[in-house]
TIROFI-514449 format. One record per residue: residue number from 1; residue in three letters; x, y, z of N, C-alpha, C, CB in turn. Coordinates in steps of 0.1 Angstrom, whole numbers, plus 5000, padded with zeros to 4 digits. Each point is the difference from the previous one (the first is absolute). Glycine has a CB too. Layout:
<nuvo k="NUM" r="ALA" n_X="X" n_Y="Y" n_Z="Z" ca_X="X" ca_Y="Y" ca_Z="Z" c_X="X" c_Y="Y" c_Z="Z" cb_X="X" cb_Y="Y" cb_Z="Z"/>
...
END
This chain:
<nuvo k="1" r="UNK" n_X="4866" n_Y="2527" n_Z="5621" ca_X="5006" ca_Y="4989" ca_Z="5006" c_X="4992" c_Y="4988" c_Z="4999" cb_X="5011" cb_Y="5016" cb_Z="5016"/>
<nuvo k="2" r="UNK" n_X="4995" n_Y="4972" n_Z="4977" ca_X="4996" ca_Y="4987" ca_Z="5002" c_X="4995" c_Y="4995" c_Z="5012" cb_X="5014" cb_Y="4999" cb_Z="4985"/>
<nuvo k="3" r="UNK" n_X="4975" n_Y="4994" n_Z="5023" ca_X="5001" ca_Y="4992" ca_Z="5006" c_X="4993" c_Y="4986" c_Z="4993" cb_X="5003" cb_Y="5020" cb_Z="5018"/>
<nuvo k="4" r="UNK" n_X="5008" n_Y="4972" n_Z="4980" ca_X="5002" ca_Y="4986" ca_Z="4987" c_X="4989" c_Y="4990" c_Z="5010" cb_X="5034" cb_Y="5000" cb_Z="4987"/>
<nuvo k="5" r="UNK" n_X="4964" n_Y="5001" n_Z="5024" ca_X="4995" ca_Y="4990" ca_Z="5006" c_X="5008" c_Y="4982" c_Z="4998" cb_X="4977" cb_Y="5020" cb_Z="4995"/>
<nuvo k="6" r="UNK" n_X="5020" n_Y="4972" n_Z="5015" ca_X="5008" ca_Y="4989" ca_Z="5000" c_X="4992" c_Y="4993" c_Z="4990" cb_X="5011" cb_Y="4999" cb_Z="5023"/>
<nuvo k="7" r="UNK" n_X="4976" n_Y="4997" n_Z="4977" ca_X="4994" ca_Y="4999" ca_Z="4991" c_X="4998" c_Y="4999" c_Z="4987" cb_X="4998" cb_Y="5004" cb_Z="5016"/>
<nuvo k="8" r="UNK" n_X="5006" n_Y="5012" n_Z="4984" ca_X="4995" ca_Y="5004" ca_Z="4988" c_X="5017" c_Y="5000" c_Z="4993" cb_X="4972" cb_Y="5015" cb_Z="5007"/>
<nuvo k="9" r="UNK" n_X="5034" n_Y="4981" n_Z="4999" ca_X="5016" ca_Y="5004" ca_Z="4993" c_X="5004" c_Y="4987" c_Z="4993" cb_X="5010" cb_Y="5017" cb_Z="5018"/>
<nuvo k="10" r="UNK" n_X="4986" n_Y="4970" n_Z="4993" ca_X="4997" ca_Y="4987" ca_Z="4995" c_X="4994" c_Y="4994" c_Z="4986" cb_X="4999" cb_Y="5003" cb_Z="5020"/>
<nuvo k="11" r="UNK" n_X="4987" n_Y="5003" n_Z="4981" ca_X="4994" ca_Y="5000" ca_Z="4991" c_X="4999" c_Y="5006" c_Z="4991" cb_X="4995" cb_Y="4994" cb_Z="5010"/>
<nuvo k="12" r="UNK" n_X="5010" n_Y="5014" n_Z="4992" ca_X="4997" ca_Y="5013" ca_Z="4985" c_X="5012" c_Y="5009" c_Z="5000" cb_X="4972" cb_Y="5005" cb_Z="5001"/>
<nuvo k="13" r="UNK" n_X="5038" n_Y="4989" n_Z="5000" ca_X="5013" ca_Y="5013" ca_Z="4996" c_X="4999" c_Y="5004" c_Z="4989" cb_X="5015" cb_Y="4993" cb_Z="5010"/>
<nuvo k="14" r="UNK" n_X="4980" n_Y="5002" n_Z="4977" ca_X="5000" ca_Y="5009" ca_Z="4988" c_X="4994" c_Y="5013" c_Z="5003" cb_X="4999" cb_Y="4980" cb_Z="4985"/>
<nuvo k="15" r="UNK" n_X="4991" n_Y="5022" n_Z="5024" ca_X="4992" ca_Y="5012" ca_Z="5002" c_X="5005" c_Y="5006" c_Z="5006" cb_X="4983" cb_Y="4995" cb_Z="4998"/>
<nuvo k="16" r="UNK" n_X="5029" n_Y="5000" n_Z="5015" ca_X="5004" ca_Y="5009" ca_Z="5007" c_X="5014" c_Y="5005" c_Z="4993" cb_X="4986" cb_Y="4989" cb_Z="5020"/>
<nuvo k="17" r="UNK" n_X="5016" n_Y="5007" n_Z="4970" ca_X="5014" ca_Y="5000" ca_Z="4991" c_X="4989" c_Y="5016" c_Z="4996" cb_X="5017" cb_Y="4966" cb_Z="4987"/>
<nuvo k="18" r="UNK" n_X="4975" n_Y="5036" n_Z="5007" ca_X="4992" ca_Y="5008" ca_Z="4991" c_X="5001" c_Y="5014" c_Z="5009" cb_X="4982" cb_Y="4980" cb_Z="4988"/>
<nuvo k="19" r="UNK" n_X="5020" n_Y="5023" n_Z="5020" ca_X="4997" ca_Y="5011" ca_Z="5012" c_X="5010" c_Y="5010" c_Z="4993" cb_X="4993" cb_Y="4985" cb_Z="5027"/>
<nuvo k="20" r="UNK" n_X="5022" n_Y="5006" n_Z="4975" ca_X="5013" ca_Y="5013" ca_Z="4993" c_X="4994" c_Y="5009" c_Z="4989" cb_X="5021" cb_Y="4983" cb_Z="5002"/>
<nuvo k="21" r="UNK" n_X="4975" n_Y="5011" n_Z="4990" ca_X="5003" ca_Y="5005" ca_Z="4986" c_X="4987" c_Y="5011" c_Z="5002" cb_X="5012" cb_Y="4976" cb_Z="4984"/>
<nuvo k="22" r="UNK" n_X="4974" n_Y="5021" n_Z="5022" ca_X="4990" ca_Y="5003" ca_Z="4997" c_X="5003" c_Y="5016" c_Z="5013" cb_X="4985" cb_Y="4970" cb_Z="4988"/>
<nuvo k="23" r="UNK" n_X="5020" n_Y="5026" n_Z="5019" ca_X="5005" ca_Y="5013" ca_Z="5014" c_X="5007" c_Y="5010" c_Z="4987" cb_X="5011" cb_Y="4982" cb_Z="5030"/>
<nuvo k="24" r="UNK" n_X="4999" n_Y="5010" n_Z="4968" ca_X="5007" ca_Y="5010" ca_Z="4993" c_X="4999" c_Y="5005" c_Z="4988" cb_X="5010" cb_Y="4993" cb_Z="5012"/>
<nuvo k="25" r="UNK" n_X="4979" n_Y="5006" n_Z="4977" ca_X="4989" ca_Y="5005" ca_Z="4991" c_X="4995" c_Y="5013" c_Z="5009" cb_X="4992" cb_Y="4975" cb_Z="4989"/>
<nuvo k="26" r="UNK" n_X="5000" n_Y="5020" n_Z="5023" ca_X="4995" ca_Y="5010" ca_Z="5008" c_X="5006" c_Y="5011" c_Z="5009" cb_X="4987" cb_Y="4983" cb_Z="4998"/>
<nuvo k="27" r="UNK" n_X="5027" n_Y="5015" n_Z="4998" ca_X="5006" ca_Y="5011" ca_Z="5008" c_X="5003" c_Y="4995" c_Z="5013" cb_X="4988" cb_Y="5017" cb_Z="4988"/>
<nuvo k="28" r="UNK" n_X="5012" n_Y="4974" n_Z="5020" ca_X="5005" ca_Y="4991" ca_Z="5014" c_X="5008" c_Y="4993" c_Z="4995" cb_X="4983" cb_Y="4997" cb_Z="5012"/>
<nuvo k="29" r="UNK" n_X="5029" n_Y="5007" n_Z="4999" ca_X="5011" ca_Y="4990" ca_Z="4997" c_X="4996" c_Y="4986" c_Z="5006" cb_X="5020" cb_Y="5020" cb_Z="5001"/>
<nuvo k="30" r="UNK" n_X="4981" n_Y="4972" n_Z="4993" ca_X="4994" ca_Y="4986" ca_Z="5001" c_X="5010" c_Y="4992" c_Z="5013" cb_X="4991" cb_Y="4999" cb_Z="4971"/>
<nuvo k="31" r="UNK" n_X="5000" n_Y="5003" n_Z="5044" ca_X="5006" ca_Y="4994" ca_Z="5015" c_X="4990" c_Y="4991" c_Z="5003" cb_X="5010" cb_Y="5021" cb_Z="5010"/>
<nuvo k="32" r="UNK" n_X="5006" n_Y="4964" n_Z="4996" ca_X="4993" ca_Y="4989" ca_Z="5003" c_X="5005" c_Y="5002" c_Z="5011" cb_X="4996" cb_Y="4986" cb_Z="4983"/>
<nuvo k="33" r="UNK" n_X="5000" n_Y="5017" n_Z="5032" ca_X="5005" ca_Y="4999" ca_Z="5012" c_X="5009" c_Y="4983" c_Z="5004" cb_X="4978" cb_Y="5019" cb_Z="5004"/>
<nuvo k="34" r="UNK" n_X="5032" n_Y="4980" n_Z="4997" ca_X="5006" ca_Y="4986" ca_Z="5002" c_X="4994" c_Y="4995" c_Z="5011" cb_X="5020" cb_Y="5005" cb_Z="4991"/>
<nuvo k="35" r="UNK" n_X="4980" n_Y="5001" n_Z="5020" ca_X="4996" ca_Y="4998" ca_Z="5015" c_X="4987" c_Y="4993" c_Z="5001" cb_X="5013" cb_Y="5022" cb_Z="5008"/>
<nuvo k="36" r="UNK" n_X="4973" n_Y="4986" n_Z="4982" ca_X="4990" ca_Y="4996" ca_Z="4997" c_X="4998" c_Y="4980" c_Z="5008" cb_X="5003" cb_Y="5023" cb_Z="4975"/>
<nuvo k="37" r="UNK" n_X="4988" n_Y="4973" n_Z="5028" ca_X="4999" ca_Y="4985" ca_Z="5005" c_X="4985" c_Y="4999" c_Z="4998" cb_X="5020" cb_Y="4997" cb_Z="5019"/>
<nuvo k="38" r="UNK" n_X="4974" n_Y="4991" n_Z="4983" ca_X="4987" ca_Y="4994" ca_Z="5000" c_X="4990" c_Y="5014" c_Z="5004" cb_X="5009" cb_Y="4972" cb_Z="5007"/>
<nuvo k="39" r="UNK" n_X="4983" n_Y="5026" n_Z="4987" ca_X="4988" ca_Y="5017" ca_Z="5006" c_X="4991" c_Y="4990" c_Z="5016" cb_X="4986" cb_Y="5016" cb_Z="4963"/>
<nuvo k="40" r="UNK" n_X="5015" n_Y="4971" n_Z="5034" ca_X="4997" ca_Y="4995" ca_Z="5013" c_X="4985" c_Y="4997" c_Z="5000" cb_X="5019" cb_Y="5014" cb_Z="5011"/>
<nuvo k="41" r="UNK" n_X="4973" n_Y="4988" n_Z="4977" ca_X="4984" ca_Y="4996" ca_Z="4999" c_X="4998" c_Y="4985" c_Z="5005" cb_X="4995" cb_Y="5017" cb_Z="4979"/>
<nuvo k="42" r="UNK" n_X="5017" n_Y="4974" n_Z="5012" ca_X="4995" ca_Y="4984" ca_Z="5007" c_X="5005" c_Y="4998" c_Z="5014" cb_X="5003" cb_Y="4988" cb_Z="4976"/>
<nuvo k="43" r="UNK" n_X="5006" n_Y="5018" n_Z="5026" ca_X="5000" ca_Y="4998" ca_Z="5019" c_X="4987" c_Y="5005" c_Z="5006" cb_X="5026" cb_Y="5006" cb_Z="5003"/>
<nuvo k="44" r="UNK" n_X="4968" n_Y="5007" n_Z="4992" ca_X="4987" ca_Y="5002" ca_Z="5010" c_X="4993" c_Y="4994" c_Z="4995" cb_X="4999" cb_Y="5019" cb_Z="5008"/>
<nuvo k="45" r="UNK" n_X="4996" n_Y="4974" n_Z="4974" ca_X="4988" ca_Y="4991" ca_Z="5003" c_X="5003" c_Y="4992" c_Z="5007" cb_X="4991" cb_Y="5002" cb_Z="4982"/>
<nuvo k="46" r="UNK" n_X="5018" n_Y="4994" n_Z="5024" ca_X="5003" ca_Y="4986" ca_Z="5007" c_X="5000" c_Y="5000" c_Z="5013" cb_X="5014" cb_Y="4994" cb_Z="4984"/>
<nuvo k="47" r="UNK" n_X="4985" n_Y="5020" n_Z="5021" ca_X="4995" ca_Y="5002" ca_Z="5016" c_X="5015" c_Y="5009" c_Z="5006" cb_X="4982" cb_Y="4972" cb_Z="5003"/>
<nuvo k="48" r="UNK" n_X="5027" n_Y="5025" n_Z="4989" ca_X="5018" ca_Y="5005" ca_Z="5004" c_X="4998" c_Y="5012" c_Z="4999" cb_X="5016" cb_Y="4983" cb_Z="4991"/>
<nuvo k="49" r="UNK" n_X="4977" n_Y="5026" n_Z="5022" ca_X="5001" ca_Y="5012" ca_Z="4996" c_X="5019" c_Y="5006" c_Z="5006" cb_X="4965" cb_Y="5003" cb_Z="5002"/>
<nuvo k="50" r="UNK" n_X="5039" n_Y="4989" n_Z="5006" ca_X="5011" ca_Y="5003" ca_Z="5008" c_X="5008" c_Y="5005" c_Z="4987" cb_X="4999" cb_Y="4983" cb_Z="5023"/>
<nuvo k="51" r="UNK" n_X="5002" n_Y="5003" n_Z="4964" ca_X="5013" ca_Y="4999" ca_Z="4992" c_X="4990" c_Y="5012" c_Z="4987" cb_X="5016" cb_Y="4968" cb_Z="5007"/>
<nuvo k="52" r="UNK" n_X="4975" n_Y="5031" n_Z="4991" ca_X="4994" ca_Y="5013" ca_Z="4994" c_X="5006" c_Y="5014" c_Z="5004" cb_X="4978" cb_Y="4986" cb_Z="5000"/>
<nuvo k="53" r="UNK" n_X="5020" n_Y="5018" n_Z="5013" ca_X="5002" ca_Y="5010" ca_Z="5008" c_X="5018" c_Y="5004" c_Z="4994" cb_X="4978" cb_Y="4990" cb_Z="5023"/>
<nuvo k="54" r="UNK" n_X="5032" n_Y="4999" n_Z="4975" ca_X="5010" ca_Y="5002" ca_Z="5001" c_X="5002" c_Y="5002" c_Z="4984" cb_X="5006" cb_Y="4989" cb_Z="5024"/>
<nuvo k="55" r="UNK" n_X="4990" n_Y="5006" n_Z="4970" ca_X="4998" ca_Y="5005" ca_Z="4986" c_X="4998" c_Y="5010" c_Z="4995" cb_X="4995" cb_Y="4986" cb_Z="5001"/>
<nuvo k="56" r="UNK" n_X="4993" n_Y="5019" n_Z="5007" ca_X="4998" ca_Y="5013" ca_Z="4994" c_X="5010" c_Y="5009" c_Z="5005" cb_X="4975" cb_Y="4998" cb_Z="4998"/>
<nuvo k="57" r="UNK" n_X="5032" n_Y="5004" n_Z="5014" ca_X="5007" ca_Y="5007" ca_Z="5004" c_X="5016" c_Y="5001" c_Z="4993" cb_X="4983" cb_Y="4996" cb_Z="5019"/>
<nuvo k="58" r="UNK" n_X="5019" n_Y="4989" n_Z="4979" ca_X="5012" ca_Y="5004" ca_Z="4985" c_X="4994" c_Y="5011" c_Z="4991" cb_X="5010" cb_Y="4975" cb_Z="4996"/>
<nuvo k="59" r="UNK" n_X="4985" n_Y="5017" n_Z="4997" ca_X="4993" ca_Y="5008" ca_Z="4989" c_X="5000" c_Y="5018" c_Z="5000" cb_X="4985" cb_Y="4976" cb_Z="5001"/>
<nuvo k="60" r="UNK" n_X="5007" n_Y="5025" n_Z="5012" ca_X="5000" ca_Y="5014" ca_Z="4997" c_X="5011" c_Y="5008" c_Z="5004" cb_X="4979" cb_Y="4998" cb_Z="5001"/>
<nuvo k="61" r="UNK" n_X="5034" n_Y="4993" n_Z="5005" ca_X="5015" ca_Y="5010" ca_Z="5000" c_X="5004" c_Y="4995" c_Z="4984" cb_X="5010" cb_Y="4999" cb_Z="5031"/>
<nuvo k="62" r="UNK" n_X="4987" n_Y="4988" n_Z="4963" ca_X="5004" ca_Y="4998" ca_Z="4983" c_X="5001" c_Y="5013" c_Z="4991" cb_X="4987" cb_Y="4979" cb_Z="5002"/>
<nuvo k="63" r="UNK" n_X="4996" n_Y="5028" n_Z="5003" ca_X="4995" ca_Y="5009" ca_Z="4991" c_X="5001" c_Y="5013" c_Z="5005" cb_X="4987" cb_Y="4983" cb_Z="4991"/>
<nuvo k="64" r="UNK" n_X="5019" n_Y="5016" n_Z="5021" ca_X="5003" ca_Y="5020" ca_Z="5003" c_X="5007" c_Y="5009" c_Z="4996" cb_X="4996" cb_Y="4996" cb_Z="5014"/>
<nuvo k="65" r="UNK" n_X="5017" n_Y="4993" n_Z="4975" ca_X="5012" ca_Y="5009" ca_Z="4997" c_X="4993" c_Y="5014" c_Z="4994" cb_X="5019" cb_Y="4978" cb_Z="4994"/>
<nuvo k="66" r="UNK" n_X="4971" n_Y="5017" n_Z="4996" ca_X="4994" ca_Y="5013" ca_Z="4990" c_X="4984" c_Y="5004" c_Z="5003" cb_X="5018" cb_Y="4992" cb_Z="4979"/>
<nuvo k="67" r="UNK" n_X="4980" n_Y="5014" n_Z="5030" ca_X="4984" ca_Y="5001" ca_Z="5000" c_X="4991" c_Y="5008" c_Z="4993" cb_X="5005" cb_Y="4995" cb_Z="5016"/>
<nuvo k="68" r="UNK" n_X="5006" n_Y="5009" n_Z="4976" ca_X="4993" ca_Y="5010" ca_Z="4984" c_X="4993" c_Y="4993" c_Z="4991" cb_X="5019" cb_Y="5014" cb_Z="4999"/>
<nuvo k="69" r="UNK" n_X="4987" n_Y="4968" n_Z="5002" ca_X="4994" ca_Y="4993" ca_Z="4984" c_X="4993" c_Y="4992" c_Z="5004" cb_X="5018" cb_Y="5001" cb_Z="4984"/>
<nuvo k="70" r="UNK" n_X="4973" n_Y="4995" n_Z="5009" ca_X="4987" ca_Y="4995" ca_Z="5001" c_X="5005" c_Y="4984" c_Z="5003" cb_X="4986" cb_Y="5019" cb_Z="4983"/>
<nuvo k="71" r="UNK" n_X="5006" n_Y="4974" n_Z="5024" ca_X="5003" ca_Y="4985" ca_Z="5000" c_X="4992" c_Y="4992" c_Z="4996" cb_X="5010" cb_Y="5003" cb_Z="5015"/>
<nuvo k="72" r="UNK" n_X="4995" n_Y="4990" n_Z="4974" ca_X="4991" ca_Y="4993" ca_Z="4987" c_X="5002" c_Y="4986" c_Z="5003" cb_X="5003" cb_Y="5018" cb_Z="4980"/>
<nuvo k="73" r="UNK" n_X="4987" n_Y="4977" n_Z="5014" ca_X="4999" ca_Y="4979" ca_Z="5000" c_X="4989" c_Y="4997" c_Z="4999" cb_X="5014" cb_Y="4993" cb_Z="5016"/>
<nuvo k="74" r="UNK" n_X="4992" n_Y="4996" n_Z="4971" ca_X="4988" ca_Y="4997" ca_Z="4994" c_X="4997" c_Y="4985" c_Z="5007" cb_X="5004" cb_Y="5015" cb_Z="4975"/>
<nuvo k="75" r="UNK" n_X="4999" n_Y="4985" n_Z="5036" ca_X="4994" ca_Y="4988" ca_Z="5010" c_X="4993" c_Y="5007" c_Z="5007" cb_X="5016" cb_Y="4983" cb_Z="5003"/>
<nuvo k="76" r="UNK" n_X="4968" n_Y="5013" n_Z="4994" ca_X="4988" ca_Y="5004" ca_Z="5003" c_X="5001" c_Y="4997" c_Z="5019" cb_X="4986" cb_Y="4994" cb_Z="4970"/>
<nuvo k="77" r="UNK" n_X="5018" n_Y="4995" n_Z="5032" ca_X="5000" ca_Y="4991" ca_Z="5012" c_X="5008" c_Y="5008" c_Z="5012" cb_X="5000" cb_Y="4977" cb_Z="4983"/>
<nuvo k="78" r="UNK" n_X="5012" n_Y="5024" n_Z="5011" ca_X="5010" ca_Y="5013" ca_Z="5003" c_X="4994" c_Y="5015" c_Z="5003" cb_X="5016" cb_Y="4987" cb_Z="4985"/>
<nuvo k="79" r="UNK" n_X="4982" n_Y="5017" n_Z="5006" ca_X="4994" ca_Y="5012" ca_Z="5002" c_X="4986" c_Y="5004" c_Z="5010" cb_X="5012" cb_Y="5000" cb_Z="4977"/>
<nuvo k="80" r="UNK" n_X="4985" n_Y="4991" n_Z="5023" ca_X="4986" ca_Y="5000" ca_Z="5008" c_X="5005" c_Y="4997" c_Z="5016" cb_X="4983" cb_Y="4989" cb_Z="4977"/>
<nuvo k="81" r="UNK" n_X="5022" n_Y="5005" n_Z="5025" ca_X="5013" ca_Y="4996" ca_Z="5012" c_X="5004" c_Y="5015" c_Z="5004" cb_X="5013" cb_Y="4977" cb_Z="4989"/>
<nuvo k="82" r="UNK" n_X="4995" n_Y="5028" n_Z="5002" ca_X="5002" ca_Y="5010" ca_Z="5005" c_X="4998" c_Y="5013" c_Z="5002" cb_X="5007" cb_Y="4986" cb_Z="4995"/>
<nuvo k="83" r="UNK" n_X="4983" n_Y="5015" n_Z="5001" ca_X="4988" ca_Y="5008" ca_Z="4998" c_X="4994" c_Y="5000" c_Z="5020" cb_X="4993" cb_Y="4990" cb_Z="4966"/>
<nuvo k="84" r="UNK" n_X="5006" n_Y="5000" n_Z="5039" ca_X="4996" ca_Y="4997" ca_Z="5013" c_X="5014" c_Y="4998" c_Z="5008" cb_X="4978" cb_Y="4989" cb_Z="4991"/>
<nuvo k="85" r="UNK" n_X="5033" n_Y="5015" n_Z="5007" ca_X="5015" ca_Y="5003" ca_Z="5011" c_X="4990" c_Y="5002" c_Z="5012" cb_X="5023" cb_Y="5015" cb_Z="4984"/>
<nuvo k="86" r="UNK" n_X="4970" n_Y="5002" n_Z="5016" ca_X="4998" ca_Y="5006" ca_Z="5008" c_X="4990" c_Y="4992" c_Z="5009" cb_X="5007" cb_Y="5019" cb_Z="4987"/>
<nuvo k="87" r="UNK" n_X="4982" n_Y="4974" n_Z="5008" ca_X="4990" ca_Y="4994" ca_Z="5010" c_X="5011" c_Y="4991" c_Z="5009" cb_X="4975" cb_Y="5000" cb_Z="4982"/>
<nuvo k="88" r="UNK" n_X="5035" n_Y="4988" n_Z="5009" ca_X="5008" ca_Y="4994" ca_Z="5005" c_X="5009" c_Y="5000" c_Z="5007" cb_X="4994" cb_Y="4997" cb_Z="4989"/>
<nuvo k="89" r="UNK" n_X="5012" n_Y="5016" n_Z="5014" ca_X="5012" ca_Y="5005" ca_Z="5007" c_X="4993" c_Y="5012" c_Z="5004" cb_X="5020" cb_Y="4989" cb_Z="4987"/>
<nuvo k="90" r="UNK" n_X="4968" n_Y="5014" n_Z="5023" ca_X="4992" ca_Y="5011" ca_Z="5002" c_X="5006" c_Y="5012" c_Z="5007" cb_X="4984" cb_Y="4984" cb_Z="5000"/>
<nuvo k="91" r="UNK" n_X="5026" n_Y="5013" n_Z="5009" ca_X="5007" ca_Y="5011" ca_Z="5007" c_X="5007" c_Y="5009" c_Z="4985" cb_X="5006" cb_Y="4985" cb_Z="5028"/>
<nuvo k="92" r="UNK" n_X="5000" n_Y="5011" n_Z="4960" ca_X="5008" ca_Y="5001" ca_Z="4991" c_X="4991" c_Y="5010" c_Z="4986" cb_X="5013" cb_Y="4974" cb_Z="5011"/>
<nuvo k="93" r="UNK" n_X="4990" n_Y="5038" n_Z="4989" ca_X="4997" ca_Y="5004" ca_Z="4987" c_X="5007" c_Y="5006" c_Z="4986" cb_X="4987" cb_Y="5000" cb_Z="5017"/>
<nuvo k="94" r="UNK" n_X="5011" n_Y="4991" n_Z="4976" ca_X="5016" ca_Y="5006" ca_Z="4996" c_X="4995" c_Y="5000" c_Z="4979" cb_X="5024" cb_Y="4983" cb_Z="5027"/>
<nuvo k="95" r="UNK" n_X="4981" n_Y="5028" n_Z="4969" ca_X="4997" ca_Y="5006" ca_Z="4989" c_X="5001" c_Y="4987" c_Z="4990" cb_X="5007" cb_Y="5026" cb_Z="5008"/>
<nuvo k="96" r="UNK" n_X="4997" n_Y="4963" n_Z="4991" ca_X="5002" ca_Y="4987" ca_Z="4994" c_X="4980" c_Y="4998" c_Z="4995" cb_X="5029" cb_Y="4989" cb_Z="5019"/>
<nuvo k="97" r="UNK" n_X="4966" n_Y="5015" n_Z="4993" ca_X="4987" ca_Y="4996" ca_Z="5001" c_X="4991" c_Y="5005" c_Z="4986" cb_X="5004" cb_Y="5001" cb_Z="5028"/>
<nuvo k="98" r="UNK" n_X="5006" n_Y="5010" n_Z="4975" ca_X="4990" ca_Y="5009" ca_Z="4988" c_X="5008" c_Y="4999" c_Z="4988" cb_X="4988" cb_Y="5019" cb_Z="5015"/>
<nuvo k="99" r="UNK" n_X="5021" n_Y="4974" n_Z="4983" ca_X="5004" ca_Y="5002" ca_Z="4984" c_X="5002" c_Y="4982" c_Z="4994" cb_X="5017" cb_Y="5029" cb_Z="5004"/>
<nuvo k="100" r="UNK" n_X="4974" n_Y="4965" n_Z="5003" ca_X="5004" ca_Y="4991" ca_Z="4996" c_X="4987" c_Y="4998" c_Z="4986" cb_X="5016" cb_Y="4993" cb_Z="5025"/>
<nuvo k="101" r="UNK" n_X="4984" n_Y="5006" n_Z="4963" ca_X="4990" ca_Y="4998" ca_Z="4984" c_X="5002" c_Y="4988" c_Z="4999" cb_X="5003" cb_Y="5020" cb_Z="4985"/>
<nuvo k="102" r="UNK" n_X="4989" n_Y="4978" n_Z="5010" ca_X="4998" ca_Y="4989" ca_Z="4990" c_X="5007" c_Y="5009" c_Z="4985" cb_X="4973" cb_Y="4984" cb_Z="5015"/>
<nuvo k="103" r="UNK" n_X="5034" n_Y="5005" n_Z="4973" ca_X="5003" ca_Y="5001" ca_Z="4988" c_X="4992" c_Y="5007" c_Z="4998" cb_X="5009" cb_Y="4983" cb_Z="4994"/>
<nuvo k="104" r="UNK" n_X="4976" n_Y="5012" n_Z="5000" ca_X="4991" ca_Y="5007" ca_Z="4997" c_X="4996" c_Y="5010" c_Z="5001" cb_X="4999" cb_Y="4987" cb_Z="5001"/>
<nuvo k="105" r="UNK" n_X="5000" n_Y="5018" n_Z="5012" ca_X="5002" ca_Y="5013" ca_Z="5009" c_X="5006" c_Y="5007" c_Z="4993" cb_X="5002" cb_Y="4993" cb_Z="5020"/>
<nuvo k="106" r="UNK" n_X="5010" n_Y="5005" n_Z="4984" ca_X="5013" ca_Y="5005" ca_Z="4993" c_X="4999" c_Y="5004" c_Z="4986" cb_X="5012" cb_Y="4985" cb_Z="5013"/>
<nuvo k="107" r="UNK" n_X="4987" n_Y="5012" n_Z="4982" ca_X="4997" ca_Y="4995" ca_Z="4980" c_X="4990" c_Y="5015" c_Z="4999" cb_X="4996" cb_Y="4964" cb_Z="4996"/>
<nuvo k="108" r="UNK" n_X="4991" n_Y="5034" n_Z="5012" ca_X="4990" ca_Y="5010" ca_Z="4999" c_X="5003" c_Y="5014" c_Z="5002" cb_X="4988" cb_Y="4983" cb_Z="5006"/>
<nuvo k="109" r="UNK" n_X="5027" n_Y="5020" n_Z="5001" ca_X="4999" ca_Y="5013" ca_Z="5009" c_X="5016" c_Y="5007" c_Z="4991" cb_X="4985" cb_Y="4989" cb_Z="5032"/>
<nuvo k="110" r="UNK" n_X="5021" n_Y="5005" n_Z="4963" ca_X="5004" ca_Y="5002" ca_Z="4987" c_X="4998" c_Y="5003" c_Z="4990" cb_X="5004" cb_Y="4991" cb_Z="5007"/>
<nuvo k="111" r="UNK" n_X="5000" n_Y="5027" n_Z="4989" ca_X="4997" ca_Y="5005" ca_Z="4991" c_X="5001" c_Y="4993" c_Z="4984" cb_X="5005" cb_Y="5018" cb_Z="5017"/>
<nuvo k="112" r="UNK" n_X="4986" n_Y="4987" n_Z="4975" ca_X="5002" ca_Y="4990" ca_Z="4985" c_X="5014" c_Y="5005" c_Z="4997" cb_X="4973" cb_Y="4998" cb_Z="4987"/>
END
């Protein structure tokens, strides 16, 4: 599963265009959650942990339909965000936490 980041969808859709084809090389059917919204990192650098807080909480009903497939994004910014749901939303633990890769990640743990 994509998470395109706002960011990173802005700026770099050609990369996030690249996810289909490369999922589905690898055997993942290539999923962009629609629901998906901002991962919410520039609201907390900015002190907004409230509108952060509500962010992540879309997000991780975005990404529960399938909790079998891995959640990939090559927004470093994003992923690192999300990577920290749990410190952010501390009562909250939720398997999003642990599948969220970086590309790279991803790329690496992919058989040749």
């Amino acid at each position: 599963m994509l998470f395109t980041g706002c960011v990173g969808e802005g700026l770099f859709s050609r990369v996030n265009k690249s996810y289909g084809p490369c999922a589905q090389v690898n055997g993942i059917g290539p999923s962009v959650p629609e629901k998906q919204v901002c991962c919410g990192a520039l609201h907390a650098h900015a002190g907004d942990l409230a509108g952060a807080r509500a962010l992540a909480r879309q997000n991780i009903n975005a990404f529960s339909a399938n909790e079998n497939v891995p959640v990939v994004t090559n927004a470093g910014g994003c992923g690192g965000h999300a990577r920290i749901y749990g410190h952010l939303l501390s009562s909250v633990k939720h398997s999003l936490l642990l599948r969220v890769n970086s590309a790279k990640e991803f790329a690496t743990s992919v058989s040749n």
